[in-house]
C-alpha positions as CSV (number, residue, x, y, z in Angstrom):
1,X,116.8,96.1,157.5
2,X,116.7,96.9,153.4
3,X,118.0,94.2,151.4
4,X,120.6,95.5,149.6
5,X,120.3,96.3,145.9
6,X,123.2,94.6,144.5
7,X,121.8,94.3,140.5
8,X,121.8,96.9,137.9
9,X,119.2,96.9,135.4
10,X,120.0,97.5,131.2
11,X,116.7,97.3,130.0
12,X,117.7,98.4,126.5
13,X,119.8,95.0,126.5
14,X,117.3,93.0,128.9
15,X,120.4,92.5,131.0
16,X,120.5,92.7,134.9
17,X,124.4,93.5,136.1
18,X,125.4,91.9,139.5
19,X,127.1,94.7,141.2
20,X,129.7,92.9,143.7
21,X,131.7,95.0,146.4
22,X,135.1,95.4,145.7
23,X,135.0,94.6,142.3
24,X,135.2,97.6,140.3
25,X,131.7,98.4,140.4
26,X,132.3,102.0,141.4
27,X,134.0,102.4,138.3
28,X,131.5,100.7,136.3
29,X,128.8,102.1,138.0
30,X,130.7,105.8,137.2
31,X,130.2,104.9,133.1
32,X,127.0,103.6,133.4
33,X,125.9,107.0,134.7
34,X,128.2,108.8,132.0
35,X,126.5,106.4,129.2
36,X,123.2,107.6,130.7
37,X,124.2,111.1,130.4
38,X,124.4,111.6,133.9
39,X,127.2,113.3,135.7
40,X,128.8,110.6,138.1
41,X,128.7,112.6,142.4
42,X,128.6,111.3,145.7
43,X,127.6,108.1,146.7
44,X,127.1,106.0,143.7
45,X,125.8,103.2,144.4
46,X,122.7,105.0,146.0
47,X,122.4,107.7,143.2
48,X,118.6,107.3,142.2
49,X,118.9,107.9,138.4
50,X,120.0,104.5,138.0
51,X,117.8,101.2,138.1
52,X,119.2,99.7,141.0
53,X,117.5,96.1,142.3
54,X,117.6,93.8,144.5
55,X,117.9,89.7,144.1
56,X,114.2,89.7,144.6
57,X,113.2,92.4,142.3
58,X,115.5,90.5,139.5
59,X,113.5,87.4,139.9
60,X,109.3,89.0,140.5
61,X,110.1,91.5,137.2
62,X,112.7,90.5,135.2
63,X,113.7,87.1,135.6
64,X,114.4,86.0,132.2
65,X,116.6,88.8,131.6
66,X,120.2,88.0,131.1
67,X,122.7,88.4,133.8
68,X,126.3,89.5,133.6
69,X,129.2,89.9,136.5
70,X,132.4,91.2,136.6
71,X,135.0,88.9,139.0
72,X,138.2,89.3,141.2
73,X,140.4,86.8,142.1
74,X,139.4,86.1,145.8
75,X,142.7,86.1,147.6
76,X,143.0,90.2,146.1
77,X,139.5,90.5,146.8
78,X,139.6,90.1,150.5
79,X,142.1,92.1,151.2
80,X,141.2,95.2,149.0
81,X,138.2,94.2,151.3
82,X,140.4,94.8,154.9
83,X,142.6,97.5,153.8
84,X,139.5,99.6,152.3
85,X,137.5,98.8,155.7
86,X,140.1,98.5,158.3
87,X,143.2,100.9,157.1
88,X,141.0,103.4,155.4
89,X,138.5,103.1,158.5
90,X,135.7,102.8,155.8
91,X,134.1,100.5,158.6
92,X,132.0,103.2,159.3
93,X,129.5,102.8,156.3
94,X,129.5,99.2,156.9
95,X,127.3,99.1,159.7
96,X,126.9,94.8,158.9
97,X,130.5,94.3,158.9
98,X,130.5,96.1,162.7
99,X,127.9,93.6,163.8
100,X,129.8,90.8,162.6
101,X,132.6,91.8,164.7
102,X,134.5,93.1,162.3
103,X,136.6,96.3,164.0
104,X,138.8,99.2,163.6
105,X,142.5,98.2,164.1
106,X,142.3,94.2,163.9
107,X,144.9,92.4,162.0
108,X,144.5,90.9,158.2
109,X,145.1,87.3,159.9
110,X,141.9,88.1,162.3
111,X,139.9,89.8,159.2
112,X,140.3,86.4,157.1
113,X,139.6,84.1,159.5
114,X,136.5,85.8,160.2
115,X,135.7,86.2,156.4
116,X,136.3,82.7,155.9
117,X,134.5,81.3,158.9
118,X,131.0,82.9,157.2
119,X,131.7,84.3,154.0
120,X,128.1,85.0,152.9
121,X,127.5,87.1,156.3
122,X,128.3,90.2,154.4
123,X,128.0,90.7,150.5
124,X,132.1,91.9,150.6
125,X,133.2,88.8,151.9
126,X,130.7,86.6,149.9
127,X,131.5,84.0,147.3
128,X,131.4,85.6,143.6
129,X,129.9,82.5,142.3
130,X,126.9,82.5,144.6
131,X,126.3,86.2,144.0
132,X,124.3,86.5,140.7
133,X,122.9,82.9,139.6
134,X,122.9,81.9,136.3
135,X,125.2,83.9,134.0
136,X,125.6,84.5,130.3
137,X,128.6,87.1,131.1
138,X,131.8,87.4,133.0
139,X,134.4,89.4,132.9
140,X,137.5,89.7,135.0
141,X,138.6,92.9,136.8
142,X,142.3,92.0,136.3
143,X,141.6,92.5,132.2
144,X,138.9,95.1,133.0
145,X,139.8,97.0,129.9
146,X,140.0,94.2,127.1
147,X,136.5,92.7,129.1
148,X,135.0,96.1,129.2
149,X,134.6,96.2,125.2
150,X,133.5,92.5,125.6
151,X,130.8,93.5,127.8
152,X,130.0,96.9,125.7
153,X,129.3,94.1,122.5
154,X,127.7,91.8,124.9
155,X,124.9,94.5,125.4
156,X,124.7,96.0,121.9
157,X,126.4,99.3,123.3
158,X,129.2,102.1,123.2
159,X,129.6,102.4,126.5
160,X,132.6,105.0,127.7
161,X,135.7,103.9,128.9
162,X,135.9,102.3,132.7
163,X,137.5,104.9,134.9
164,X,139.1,104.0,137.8
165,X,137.5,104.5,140.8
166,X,138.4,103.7,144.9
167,X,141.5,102.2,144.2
168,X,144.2,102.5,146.6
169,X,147.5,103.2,144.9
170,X,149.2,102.6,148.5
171,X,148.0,99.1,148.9
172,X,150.8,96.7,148.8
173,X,150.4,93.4,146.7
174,X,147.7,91.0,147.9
175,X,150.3,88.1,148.3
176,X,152.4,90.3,150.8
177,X,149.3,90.1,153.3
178,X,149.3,86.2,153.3
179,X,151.2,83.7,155.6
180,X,150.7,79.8,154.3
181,X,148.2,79.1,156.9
182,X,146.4,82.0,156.0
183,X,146.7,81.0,151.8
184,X,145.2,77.7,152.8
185,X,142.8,79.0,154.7
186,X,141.3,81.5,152.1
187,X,141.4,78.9,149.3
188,X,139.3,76.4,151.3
189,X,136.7,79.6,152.1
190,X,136.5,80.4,148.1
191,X,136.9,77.0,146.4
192,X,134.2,77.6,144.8
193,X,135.1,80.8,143.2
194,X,138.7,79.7,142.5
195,X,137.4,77.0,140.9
196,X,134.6,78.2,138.9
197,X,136.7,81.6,137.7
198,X,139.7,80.1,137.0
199,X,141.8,81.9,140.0
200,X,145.0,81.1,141.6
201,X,147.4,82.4,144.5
């Protein structure tokens, strides 16, 4: 199996950019290719015009490169996660997820407890914090705007706006999928990003 190529490489900046699932990098992905010159189409992430590279590429060429990451808070995260793969029946490219178990119809209760029992099974259930290493940059999704020009000056660039790409204008708010046990639950699985990030419930 490939390992997947979850970095972006800015070699005019000597940056590498963690790309993490459900985290906007669709959209940033989309202005990287405008900034490039190149028209965004298709699948994105496996458009070959950009330098796409895996955790092991980052560390044999480029490892004193700087990295950067853009963050969600994880309780939103996971379930853009479930209703992207479950509702939208997006399972389908996520051949992983279906050999974890994950399936077609099951309940946001079952998708969390499976999500929290091995979040690092799949790289859209993983922790954020473990995703990228060392960082120099992170910005939040949830001020994606006002951390986009932060991130333009952070690479010495004019970069185009961020469009907005995959989102799911029918999805309710995150904290309507939770129950209590389920809040608990989730913020035990993600300490570590809740911590490190600065996210709450």
């Amino acid at each position: 199996m490939s390992r997947p190529r979850v970095f972006l490489g800015l070699p005019e900046s000597r940056v590498v950019l963690c790309l993490t699932p459900k985290v906007g990098s669709q959209s940033i992905i989309s202005a990287m290719m405008r900034h490039y010159g190149i028209e965004p189409d298709g699948l994105l992430h496996l458009n070959p015009a950009l330098p796409f590279m895996t955790r092991e590429d980052v560390e044999r060429y480029v490892p004193d490169w700087r990295r950067a990451m853009f963050v969600r808070n994880p309780f939103d995260r996971l379930a853009a996660n479930f209703h992207y793969h479950i509702r939208l029946t997006e399972l389908r490219r996520s051949r992983n997820m279906r050999d974890l178990g994950y399936s077609l119809g099951m309940s946001f209760g079952d998708f969390a407890r499976k999500a929290c029992h091995h979040p690092d099974a799949d790289p859209h259930t993983a922790l954020q914090s473990r995703m990228a290493g060392r960082v120099s940059f992170v910005g939040k999704i949830e001020s994606s705007a006002w951390d986009w020009d932060r991130f333009s000056a952070f690479l010495g660039l004019s970069l185009p706006p961020l469009p907005r790409v995959n989102q799911n204008a029918d999805r309710p708010h995150y904290r309507e999928d939770y129950t209590d046990e389920l809040q608990a639950l989730v913020a035990r699985a993600y300490k570590a990003d809740l911590d490190l990030f600065g996210y709450a419930f």
